[in-house]
C-alpha positions in Angstrom: -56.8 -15.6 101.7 -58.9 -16.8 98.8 -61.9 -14.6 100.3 -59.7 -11.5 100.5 -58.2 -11.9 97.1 -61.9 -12.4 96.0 -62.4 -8.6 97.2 -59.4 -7.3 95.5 -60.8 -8.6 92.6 -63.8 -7.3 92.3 -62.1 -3.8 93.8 -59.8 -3.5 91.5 -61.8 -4.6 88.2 -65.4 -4.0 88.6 -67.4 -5.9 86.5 -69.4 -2.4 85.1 -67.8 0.0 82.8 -67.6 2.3 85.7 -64.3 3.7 86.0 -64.7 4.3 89.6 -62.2 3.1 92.0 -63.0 1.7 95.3 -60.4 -0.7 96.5 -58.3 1.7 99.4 -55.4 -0.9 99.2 -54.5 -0.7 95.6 -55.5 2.4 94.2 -55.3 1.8 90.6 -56.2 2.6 87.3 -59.6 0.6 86.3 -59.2 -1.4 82.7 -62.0 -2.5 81.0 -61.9 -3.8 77.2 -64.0 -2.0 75.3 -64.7 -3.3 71.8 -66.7 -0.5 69.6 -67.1 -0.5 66.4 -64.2 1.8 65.5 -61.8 0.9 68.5 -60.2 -1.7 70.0 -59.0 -0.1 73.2 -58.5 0.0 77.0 -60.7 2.8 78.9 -58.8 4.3 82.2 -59.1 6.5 84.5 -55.4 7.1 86.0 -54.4 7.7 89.2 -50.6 9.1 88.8 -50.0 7.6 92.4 -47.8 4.5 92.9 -48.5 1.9 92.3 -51.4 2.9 89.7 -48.0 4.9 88.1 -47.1 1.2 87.4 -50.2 0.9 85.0 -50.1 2.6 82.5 -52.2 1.7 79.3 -53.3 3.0 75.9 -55.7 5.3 76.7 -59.0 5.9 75.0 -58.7 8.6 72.1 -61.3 9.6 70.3 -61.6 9.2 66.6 -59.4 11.8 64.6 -59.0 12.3 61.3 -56.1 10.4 59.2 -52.5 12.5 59.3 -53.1 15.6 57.7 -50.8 16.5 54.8 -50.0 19.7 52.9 -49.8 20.2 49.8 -46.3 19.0 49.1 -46.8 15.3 50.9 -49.3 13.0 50.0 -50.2 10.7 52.5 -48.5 7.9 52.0 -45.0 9.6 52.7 -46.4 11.0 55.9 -47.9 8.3 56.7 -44.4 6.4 56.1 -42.7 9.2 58.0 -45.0 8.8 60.7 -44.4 4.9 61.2 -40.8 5.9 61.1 -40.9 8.5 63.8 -42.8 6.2 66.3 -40.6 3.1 65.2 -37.4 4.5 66.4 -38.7 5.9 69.5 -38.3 9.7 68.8 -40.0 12.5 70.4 -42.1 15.1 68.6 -39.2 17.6 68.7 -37.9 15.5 66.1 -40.4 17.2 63.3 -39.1 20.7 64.3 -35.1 19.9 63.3 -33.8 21.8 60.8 -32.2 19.0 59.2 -34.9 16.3 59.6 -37.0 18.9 57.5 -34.2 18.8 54.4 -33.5 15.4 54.6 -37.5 14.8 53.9 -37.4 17.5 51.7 -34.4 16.1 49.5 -36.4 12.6 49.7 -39.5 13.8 47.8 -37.7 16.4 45.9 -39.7 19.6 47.4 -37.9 22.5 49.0 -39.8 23.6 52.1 -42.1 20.5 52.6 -44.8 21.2 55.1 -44.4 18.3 57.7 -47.5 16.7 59.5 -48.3 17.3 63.3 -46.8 14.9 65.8 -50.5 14.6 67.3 -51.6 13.8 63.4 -48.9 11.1 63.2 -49.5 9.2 66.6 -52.9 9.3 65.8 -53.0 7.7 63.2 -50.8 5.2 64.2 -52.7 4.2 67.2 -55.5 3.8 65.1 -53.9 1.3 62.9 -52.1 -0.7 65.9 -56.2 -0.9 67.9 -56.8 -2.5 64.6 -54.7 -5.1 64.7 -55.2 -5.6 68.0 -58.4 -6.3 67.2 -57.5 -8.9 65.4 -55.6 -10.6 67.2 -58.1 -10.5 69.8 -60.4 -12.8 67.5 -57.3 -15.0 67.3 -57.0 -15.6 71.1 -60.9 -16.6 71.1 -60.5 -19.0 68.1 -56.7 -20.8 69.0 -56.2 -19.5 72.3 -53.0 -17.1 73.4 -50.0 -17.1 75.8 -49.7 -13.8 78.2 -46.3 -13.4 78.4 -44.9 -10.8 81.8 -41.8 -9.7 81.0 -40.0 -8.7 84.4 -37.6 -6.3 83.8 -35.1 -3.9 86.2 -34.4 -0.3 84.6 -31.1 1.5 84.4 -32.8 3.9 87.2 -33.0 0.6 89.6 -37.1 0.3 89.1 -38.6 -2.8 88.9 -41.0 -3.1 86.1 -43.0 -5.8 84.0 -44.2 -5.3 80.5 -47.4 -7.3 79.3 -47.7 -8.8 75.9 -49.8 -11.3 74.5 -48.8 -14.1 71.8 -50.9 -16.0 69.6 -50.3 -18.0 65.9 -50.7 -14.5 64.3 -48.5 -12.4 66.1 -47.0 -10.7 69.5 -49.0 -7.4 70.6 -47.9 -5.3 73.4 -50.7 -4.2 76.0 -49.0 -2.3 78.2 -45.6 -1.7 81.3 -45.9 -1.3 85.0 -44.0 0.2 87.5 -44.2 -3.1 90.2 -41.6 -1.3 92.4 -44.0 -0.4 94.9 -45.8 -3.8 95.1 -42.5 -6.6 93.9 -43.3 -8.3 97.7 -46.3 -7.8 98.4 -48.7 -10.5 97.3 -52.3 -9.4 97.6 -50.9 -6.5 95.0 -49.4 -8.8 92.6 -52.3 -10.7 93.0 -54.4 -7.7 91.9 -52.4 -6.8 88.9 -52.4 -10.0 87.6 -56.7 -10.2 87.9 -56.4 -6.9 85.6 -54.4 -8.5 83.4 -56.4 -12.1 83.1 -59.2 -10.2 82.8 -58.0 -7.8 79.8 -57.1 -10.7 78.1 -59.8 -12.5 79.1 -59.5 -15.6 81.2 -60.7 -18.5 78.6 -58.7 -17.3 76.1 -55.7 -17.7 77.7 -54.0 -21.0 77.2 -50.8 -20.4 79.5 -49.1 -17.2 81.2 -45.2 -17.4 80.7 -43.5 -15.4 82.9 -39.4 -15.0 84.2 -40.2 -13.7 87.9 -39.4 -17.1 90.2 -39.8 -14.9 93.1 -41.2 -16.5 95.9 -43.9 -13.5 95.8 -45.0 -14.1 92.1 -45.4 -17.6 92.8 -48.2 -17.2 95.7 -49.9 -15.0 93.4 -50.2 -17.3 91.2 -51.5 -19.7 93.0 -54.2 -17.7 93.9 -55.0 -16.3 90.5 -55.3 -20.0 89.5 -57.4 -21.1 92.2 -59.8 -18.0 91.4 -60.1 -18.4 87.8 -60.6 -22.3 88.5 -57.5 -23.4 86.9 -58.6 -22.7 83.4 -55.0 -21.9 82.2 -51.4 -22.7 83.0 -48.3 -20.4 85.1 -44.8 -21.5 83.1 -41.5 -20.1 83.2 -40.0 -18.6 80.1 -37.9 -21.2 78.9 -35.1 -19.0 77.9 -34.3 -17.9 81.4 -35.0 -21.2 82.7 -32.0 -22.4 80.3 -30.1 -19.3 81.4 -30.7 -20.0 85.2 -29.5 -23.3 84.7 -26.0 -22.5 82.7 -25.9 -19.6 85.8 -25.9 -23.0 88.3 -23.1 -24.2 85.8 -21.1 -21.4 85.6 -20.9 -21.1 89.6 -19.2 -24.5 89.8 -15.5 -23.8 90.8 -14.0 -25.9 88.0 -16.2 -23.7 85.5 -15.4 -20.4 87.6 -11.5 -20.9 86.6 -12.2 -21.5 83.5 -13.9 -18.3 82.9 -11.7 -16.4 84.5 -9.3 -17.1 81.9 -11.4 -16.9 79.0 -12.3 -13.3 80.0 -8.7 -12.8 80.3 -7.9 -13.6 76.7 -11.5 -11.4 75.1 -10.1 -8.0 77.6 -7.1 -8.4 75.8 -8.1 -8.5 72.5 -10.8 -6.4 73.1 -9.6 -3.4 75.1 -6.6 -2.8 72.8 -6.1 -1.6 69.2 -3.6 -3.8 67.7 -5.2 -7.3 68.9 -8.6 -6.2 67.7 -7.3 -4.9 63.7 -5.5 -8.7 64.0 -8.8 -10.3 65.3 -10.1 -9.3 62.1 -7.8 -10.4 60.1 -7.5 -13.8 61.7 -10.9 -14.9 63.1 -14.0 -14.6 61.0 -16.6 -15.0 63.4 -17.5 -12.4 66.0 -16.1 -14.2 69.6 -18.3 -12.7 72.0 -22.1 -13.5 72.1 -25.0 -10.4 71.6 -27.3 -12.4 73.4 -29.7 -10.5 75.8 -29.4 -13.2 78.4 -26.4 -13.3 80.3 -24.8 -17.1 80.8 -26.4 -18.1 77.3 -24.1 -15.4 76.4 -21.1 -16.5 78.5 -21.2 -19.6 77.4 -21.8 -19.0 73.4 -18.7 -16.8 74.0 -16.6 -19.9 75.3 -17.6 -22.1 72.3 -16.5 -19.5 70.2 -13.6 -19.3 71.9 -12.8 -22.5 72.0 -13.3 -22.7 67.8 -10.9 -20.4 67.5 -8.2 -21.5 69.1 -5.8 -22.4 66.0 -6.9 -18.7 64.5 -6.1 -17.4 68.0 -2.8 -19.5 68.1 -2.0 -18.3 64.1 -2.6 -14.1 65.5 -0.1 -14.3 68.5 2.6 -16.1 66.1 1.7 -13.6 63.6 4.7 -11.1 62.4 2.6 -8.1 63.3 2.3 -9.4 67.2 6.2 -10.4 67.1 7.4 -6.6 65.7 4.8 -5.3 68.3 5.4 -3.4 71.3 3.4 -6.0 73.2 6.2 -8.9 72.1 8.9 -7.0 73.4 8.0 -5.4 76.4 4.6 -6.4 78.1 4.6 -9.3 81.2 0.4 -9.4 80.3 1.2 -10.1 76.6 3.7 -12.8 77.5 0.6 -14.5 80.0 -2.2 -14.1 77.4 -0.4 -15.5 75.1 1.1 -18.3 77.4 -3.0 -19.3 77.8 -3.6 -19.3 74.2 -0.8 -21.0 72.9 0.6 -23.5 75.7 -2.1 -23.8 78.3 -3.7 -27.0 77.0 -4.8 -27.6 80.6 -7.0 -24.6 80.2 -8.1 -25.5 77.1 -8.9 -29.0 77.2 -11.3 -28.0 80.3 -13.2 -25.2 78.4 -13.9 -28.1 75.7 -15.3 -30.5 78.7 -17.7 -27.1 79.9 -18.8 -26.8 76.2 -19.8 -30.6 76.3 -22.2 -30.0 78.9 -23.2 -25.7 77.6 -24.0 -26.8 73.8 -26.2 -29.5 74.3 -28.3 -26.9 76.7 -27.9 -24.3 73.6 -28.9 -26.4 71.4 -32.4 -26.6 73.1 -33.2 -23.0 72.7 -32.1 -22.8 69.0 -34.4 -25.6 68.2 -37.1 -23.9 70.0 -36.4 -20.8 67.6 -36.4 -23.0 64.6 -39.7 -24.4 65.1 -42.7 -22.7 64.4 -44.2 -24.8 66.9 -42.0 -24.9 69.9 -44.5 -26.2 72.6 -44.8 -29.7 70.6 -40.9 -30.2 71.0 -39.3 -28.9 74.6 -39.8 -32.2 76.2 -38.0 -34.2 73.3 -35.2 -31.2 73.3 -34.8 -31.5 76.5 -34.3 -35.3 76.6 -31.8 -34.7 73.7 -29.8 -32.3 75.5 -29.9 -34.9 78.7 -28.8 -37.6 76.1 -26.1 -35.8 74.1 -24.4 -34.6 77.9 -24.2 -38.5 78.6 -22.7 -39.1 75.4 -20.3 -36.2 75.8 -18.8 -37.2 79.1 -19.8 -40.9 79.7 -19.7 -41.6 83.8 -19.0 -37.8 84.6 -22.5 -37.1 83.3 -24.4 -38.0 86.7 -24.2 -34.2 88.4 -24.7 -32.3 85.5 -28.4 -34.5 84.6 -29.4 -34.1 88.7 -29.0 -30.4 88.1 -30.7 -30.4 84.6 -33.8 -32.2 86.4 -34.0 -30.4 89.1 -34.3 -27.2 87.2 -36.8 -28.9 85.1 -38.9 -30.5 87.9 -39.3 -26.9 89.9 -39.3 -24.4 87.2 -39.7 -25.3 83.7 -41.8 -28.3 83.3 -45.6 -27.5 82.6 -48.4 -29.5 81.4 -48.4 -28.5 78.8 -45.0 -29.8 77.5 -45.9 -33.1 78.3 -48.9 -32.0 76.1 -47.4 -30.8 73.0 -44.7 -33.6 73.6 -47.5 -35.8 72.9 -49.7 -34.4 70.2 -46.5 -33.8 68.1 -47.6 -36.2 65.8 -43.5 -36.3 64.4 -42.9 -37.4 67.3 -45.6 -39.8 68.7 -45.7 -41.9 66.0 -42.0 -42.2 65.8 -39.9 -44.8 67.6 -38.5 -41.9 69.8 -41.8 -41.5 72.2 -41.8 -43.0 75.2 -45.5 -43.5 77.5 -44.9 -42.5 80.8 -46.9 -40.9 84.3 -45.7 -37.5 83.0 -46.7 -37.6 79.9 -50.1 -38.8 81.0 -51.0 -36.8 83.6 -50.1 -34.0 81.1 -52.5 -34.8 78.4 -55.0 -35.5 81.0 -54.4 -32.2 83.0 -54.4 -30.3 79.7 -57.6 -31.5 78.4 -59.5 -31.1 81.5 -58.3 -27.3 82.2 -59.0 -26.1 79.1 -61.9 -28.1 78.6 -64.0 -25.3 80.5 -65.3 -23.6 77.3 -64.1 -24.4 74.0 -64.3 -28.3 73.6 -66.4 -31.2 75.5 -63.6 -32.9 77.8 -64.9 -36.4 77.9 -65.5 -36.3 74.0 -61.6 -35.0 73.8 -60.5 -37.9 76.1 -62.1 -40.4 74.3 -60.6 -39.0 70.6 -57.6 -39.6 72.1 -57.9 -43.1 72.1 -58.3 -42.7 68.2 -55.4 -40.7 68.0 -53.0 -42.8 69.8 -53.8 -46.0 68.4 -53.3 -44.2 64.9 -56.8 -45.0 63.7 -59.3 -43.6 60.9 -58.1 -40.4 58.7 -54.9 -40.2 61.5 -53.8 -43.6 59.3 -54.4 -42.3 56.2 -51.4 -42.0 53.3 -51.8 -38.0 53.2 -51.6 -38.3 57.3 -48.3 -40.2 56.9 -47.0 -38.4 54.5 -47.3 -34.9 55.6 -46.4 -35.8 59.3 -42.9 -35.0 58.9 -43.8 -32.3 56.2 -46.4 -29.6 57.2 -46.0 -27.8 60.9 -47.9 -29.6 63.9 -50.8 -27.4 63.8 -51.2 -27.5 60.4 -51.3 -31.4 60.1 -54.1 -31.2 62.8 -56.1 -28.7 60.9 -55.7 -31.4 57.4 -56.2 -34.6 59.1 -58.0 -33.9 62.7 -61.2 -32.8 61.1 -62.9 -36.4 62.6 -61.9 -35.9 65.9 -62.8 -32.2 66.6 -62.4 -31.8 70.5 -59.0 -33.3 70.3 -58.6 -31.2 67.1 -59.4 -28.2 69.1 -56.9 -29.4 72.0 -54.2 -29.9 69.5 -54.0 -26.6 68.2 -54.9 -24.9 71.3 -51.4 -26.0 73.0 -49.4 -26.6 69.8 -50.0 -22.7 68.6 -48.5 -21.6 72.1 -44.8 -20.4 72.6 -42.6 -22.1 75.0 -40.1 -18.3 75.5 -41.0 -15.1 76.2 -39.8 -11.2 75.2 -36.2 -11.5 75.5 -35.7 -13.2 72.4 -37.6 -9.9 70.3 -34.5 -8.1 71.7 -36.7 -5.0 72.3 -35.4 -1.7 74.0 -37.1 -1.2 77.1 -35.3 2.7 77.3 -38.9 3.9 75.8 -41.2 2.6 78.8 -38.6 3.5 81.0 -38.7 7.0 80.9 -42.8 6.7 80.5 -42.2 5.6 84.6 -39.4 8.3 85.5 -42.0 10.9 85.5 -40.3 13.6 84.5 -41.7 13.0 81.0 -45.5 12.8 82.5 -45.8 16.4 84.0 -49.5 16.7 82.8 -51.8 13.8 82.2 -51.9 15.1 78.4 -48.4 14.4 78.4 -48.7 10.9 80.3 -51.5 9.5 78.2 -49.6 10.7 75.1 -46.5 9.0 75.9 -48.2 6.0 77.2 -50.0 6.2 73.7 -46.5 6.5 72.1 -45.3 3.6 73.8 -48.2 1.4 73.0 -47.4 2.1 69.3 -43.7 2.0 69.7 -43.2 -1.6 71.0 -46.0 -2.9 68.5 -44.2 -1.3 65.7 -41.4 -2.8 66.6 -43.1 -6.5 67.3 -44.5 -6.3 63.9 -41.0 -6.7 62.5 -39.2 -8.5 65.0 -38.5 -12.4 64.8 -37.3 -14.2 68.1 -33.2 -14.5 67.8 -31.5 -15.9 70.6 -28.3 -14.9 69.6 -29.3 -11.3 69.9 -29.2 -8.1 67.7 -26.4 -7.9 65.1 -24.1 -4.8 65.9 -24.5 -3.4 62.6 -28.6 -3.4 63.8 -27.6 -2.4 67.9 -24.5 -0.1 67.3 -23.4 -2.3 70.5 -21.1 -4.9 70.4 -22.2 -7.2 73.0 -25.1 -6.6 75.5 -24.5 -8.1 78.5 -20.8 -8.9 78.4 -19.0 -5.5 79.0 -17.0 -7.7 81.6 -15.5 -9.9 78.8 -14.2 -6.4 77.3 -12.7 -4.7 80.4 -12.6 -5.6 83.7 -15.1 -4.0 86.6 -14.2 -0.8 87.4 
């Protein structure tokens, strides 16, 4: 297999800049970095076939003047107009309205502005987002990056994956893929993920995150690794891992009942007029969760819930509900608010699920507060295992198998263990514990990554330094600013003697531990890229592909990871994956 996948390889991403195509199996589009001196770009030659459709990529452009302006607009209002148009996704139709001309017109105060070309405007744009993405580039070499493959399914039922890359200075987005036509079949997947390592470039990739458990996706990998020598690490998102774990939860029968009423109580409040002007008045807090992941949402919702009870108690003993029509008349008023106000059964069992859901929570909000989340998964995680025991003494056994197993065949990586360890808060506090995973961590991590960018042997024997807290790590700035500067900061200060390890340190600490979801971005855009009826040319293709690529990276370059999800006030939407907590399946 190894020998064929060899093949594809070299098929699918010849090692000239040839754009030629000669692999019959998976006819894709060749990509090949190509660093000028103006551009920072990816060359292709498409084939609009699927599954090349699925690849779809910045396209080379050739150097074009900066947006042209008349008279009326100096250029940095069109150039502000510009990063507004691609920002929110519009089409170039957008310049032509009537009333998008006024409104800029009554902005800068000049009847009849001339507006810039769409072409002008994405040009220049693209220009500015191949610059920074040349720069970040030069990051991955220096502290290494995290390739992050975003599975996602469209409204249109399509399976796609977008491609991003994370480093210390920032999230870029490379590109989306149609995977529809290849989802099962390994020696494709296989292929698309050579193309990808070898965009990014193999040694500076420290890990590639990715939320596809699949059992597809996971012989891939293991080829991809075995090819590339094991020079990086495969982990699942964290997120999803949490979420796929609160899903296990939520399918327990005790849980399921518990739900069930819960949902009963939000489509009542929220499906109707009167309950929702009285929510307002009597519960501060929004109840149900914006959270782009589904049980993290669920189960957000039922803390919140559960919090409100007294407020929720206070509203159905209100005046406005007894005058109502709803006190009088209605058999589901009288059981909604039989459940809220005498159902302690019910509510003393949604308190006992919270027990076990927050301390899970809790892990992914610490992993958001961090700026470096890789040095402290494996002491959240531990926490969350420890704050479950506390919360329901001997009942605790199922819920920690569960925990661990989900651990032990998803999430856990190397590289946990890792950053666990050179998480100098937490080494050299009474709180770290030695053991074989922790070891064969370290050891695992400094050998793989070794390959290039450090001398292994010197790294392992630095380490020795390090953990007996020796030389400049026992210094008084070295104690003192342990607990004060981020991880990767305190091994730039006071790691300066022991330079491989220095270089392993902030190789793995500078790494993210999630993936996309938590950016909250609107995947409508590359969606309709892959629906085709937007690509009827390839003029039109490559410039919506180029529209996307400056999109998304627009977007990135303002977005900060939030687990609880875009406000409504940002979304327009209420909740995003909850509709069945408003009304009931139709």
């Amino acid at each position: 297999m190894l020998r064929r996948m060899n093949k594809l390889k070299h098929d699918v991403v010849p090692s000239t800049g040839s754009p030629a195509i000669t692999s019959t199996e998976v006819q894709q589009s060749h990509l090949q970095p190509n660093m000028s001196s103006k551009h920072c770009f990816l060359q292709c030659t498409p084939d609009l076939m699927d599954p090349v459709k699925m690849e779809t990529t910045k396209a080379s452009c050739e150097s074009k003047p900066l947006v042209k302006t008349e008279d009326h607009l100096d250029f940095s209002a069109a150039k502000s107009i510009g990063r507004f148009i691609l920002e929110a996704g519009f089409e170039p139709g957008v310049l032509h309205s009537s009333s998008f001309k006024k409104m800029i017109s009554v902005l800068v105060n000049v009847p009849g502005v001339a507006m810039p070309t769409y072409e002008s405007i994405l040009q220049e744009q693209l220009r500015e987002t191949e610059n920074r993405e040349r720069e970040l580039r030069q990051e991955w070499r220096r502290s290494g990056c995290s390739v992050i493959l975003d599975s996602w399914k469209g409204q249109c039922g399509k399976s796609f994956i977008s491609v991003l890359v994370y480093c210390s200075k920032g999230m870029i987005f490379l590109r989306s893929m149609d995977v529809s036509a290849i989802i099962e079949d390994v020696d494709l997947l296989t292929a698309m993920l050579f193309r990808v390592v070898d965009d990014v470039g193999a040694h500076n990739i420290v890990q590639i995150v990715t939320n596809d458990v699949s059992p597809y996706m996971q012989t891939a990998r293991h080829y991809v690794l075995k090819y590339y020598d094991h020079v990086f690490f495969f982990a699942l998102c964290a997120d999803h891992c949490i979420n796929f774990l609160l899903e296990k939860i939520a399918a327990s029968k005790d849980v399921c009942e518990v739900l069930r009423k819960a949902k009963a109580i939000t489509r009542f409040i929220y499906s109707r007029a009167l309950p929702m002007e009285l929510k307002g008045r009597y519960i501060q807090e929004e109840i149900l969760s914006s959270s782009c992941l589904k049980y993290v949402a669920v189960f957000i919702t039922l803390e919140r819930l559960v919090s409100a009870r007294v407020n929720l108690v206070n509203m159905f003993n209100s005046p406005a509900w007894d005058s109502s029509v709803w006190a009088a008349s209605s058999d589901l008023f009288r059981h909604i608010s039989g459940i809220v106000k005498t159902d302690d059964a019910f509510w003393r069992a949604a308190a006992d699920v919270v027990k076990v859901t927050n301390p899970l929570l809790s892990v992914l909000y610490k992993l958001e507060s961090d700026i470096c989340p890789m040095g402290i998964l494996y002491d959240a995680m531990d926490r969350a295992k420890e704050n479950i025991k506390r919360n329901l003494g001997d009942k605790h056994g199922e819920y920690w198998a569960l925990v661990d197993r989900i651990w032990d065949v998803y999430l856990h990586s190397p590289l946990h263990a890792a950053g666990h360890m050179l998480n100098p808060r937490i080494f050299y506090s009474d709180r770290f514990r030695h053991d074989t995973e922790i070891s064969s961590g370290i050891t695992a991590c400094i050998v793989q990554l070794g390959q290039v960018h450090y001398n292994p042997r010197k790294a392992a024997a630095q380490l020795e330094v390090y953990q007996q807290r020796l030389g400049s790590f026992d210094s008084d700035p070295a104690n003192q600013q342990v607990m004060g500067i981020p991880q990767v900061e305190w091994w730039s200060t006071h790691g300066a003697r022991t330079p491989d390890l220095q270089t392993v340190a902030k190789r793995i600490l500078s790494q993210t531990c999630f993936g996309a979801t938590r950016y909250n971005i609107d995947r409508s855009i590359s969606e309709k890229l892959h629906v085709g009826r937007w690509n009827k040319t390839a003029a039109e293709h490559q410039r919506f592909c180029q529209m996307e690529y400056v999109h998304y990276n627009l977007v990135l370059a303002r977005a900060t990871p939030h687990i609880h999800g875009p406000s409504v006030v940002q979304h327009g939407r209420l909740t995003m994956v909850l509709d069945d907590w408003i009304a009931a399946p139709k």
